[in-house]
DRENROGU-858099 format. One record per residue (C-alpha): residue in one letter; x, z, y. Coordinates in steps of 0.2 Angstrom, whole numbers, plus 2048, in hexadecimal, padded with zeros to 3 digits. Example, Ala and Ser with C-alpha at 12.3 -4.5 7.8 and 13.67 -1.06 7.14 Angstrom:
REM residues 2
A83E8277EA;S8448247FB;
REM end
This chain:
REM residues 314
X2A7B2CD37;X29AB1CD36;X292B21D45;X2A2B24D50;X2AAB12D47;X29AB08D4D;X29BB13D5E;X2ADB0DD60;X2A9AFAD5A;X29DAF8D63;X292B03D6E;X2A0B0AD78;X2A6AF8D7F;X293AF3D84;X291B02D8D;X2A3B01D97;X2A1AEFD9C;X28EAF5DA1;X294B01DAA;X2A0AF6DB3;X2B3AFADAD;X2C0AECDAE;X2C8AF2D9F;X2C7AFBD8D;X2D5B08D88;X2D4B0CD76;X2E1B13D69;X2E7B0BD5C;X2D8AFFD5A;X2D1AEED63;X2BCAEED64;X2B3AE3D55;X2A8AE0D63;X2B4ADDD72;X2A9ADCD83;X2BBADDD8D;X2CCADFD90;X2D6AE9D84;X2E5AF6D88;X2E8AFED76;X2F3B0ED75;X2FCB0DD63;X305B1DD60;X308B1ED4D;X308B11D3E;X309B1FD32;X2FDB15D29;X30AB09D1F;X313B17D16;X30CB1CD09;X314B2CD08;X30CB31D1A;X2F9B34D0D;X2EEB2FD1C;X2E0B2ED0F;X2DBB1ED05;X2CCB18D11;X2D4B1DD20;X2E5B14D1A;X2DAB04D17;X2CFB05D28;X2E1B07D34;X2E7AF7D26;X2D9AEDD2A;X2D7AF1D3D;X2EAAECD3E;X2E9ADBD37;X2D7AD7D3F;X2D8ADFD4F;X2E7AE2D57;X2EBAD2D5B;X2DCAD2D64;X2E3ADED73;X2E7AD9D82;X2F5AE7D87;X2FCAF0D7B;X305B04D82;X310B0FD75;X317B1FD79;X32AB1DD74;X338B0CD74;X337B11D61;X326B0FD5D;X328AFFD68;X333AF9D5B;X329AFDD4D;X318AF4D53;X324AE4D58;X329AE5D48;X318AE4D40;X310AD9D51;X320AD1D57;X314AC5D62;X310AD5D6B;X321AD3D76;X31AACED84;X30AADBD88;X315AE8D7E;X318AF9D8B;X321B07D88;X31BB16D90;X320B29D8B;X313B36D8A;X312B43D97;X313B57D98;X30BB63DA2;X31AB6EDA9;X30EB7ADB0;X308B7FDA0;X31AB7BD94;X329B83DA0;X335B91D9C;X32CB9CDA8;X324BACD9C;X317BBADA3;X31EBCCDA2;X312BD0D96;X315BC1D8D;X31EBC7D7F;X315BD7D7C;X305BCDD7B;X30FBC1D6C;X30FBD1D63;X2FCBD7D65;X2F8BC5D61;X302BBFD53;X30EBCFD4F;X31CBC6D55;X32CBCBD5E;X338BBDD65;X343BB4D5C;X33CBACD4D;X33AB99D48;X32CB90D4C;X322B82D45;X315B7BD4F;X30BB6CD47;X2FDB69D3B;X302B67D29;X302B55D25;X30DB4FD19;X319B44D24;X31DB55D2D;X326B5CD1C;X324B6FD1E;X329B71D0A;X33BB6AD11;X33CB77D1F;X335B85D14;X342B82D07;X350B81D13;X34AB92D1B;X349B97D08;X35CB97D08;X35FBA3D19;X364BB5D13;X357BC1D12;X35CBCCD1F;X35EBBBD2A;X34CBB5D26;X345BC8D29;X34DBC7D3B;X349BB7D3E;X338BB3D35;X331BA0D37;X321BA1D3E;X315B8ED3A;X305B8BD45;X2FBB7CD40;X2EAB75D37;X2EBB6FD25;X2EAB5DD1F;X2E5B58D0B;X2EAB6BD06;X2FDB6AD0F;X2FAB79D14;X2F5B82D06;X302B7ACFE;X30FB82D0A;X30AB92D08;X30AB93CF7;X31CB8CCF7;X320B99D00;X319BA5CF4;X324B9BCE5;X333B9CCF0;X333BAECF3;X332BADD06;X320BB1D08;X324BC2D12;X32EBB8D1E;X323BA9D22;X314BABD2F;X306B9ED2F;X2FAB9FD3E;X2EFB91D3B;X2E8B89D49;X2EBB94D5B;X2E2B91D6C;X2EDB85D78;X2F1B95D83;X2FBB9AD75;X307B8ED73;X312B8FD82;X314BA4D7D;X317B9BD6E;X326B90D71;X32FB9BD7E;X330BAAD74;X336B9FD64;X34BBA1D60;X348B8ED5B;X33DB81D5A;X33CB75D49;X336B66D44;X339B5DD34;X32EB4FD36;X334B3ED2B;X328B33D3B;X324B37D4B;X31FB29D58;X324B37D65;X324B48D61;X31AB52D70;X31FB63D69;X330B5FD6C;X331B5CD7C;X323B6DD80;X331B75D78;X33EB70D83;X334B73D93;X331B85D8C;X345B88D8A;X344B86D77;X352B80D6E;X34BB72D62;X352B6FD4D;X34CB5ED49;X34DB52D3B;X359B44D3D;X34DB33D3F;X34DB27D4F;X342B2ED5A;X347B41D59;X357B3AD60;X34EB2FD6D;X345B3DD74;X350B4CD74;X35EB40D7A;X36BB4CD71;X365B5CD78;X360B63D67;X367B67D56;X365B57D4A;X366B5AD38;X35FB4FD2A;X351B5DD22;X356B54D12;X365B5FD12;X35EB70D0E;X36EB7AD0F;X374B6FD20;X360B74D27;X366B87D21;X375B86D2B;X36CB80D3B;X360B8DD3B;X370B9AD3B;X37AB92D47;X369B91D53;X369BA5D50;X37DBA9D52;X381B9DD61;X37CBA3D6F;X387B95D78;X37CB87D6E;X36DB90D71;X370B8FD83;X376B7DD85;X367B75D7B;X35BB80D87;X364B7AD97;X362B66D8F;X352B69D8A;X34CB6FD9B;X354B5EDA3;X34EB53D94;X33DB5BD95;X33CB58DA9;X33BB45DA4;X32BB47D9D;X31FB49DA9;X309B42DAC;X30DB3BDBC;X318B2FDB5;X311B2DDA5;X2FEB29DAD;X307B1FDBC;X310B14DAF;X301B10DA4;X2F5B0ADB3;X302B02DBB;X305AF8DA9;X2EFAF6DA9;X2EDAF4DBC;X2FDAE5DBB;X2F3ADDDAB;X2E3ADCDB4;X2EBAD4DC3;X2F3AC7DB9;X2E3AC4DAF;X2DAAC2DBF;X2E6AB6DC6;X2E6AAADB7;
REM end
């Protein structure tokens, strides 16, 4: 970690403005040593809520780089209008090199399009058939699996044995030992299938074989597996917080996972209404189609291209 901080500090911008470059693109930090120009991508300030348990030294570093070097940056890019509004709310002088851009998705890989030996290959992989629930995301804190898991805990036992949750994801601070011993306590252990961490080819399969997508996030600056979901043709059950509702634009079921017996209820309806199913899957595809590289990576250098041609001309 000391070699990459001083590589990032310092080293990095030496070598780029060696090298030539006009301009620096980092995330979520501004160069202690800053040879040049600085677009800096900001895609979470998980960091202030204690709840979130980014760790004590990591907590302090993003604390101290916030108040000491994000002033510093000349263009500042975030991924949603509500992480917008969260950074103006900590930086309000960031108003005016403030841009808004949403992240992109590769529809070549995330569409609803499935190989005719897909689903038989789910099986020999995984031992899975279609039609469970799936969680994909490491396990750290702020995602609150123990609230989905409890909520799942409630479903009938022939419901959960039809329609198994399946979670895929790396483990932060013990979460996701945690989990599974939850699910032990809970009596659902039979019924809940942790894959760990699965190759990228994987997840498409993944999604489009799934009878539903959740999420029960409490903070999400975006939320990519969402939206690789709905491009897949997967309906979406997410927690009800501002930017679930920014990005699904109504084309999922919203549910506060506080709630365990209204999260309960969701998951049954997902699995007896066909007619729901179908209408999330057909605005999910539309939603989805907004999201795509060529806008996202056209947006962001026109936003850098439009700054260094304003600097240049002062």
């Amino acid at each position: 970690m000391r070699q990459r901080l001083w590589a990032d500090h310092f080293l990095v911008p030496s070598a780029a403005r060696k090298q030539g470059a006009d301009v620096l693109i980092t995330t979520g930090f501004v160069p202690l040593r800053k040879c040049l120009p600085v677009a800096m991508l900001v895609f979470s300030l998980q960091h202030l809520d204690p709840q979130n348990k980014v760790g004590f030294a990591r907590g302090l570093y993003r604390k101290w780089i916030m108040k000491h070097s994000w002033p510093k940056a000349d263009l500042v890019i975030t991924n949603s209008k509500f992480a917008a509004s969260q950074i103006l709310n900590v930086y309000p002088g960031f108003r005016s090199r403030l841009v808004q851009s949403y992240e992109g998705l590769q529809h070549e890989q995330f569409n609803p399009v499935a190989a005719a030996s897909e689903s038989a290959r789910l099986q020999e992989q995984f031992n899975l058939s279609p039609g469970y629930f799936l969680w994909i995301s490491n396990f750290y804190p702020y995602k609150q699996p123990e609230l989905l898991l409890k909520a799942y805990a409630l479903l009938p036992h022939d419901f959960r044995s039809r329609h198994p949750l399946v979670m895929s994801g790396g483990s932060w601070e013990n979460e996701l030992e945690n989990c599974k011993r939850l699910t032990r306590d809970l009596g659902i252990e039979a019924n809940v299938q942790f894959l760990g961490w699965i190759a990228d080819e994987w997840l498409a399969p993944l999604y489009r074989h799934a009878l539903a997508f959740v999420l029960a996030s409490r903070e999400e600056t975006f939320g990519r597996s969402v939206i690789e979901s709905m491009a897949c043709g997967t309906p979406c059950i997410v927690n009800d917080i501002p930017i679930m509702r920014e990005v699904t634009q109504g084309h999922a079921t919203v549910v506060d996972f506080r709630n365990f017996p209204r999260v309960a209820g969701a998951l049954q309806e997902m699995a007896h209404n066909p007619k729901l199913r179908e209408q999330l899957k057909t605005g999910g595809l539309v939603r989805a189609a907004d999201f795509t590289f060529e806008k996202f990576a056209s947006e962001r250098i026109v936003a850098i291209s439009n700054f260094l041609s304003a600097q240049r001309a002062s």
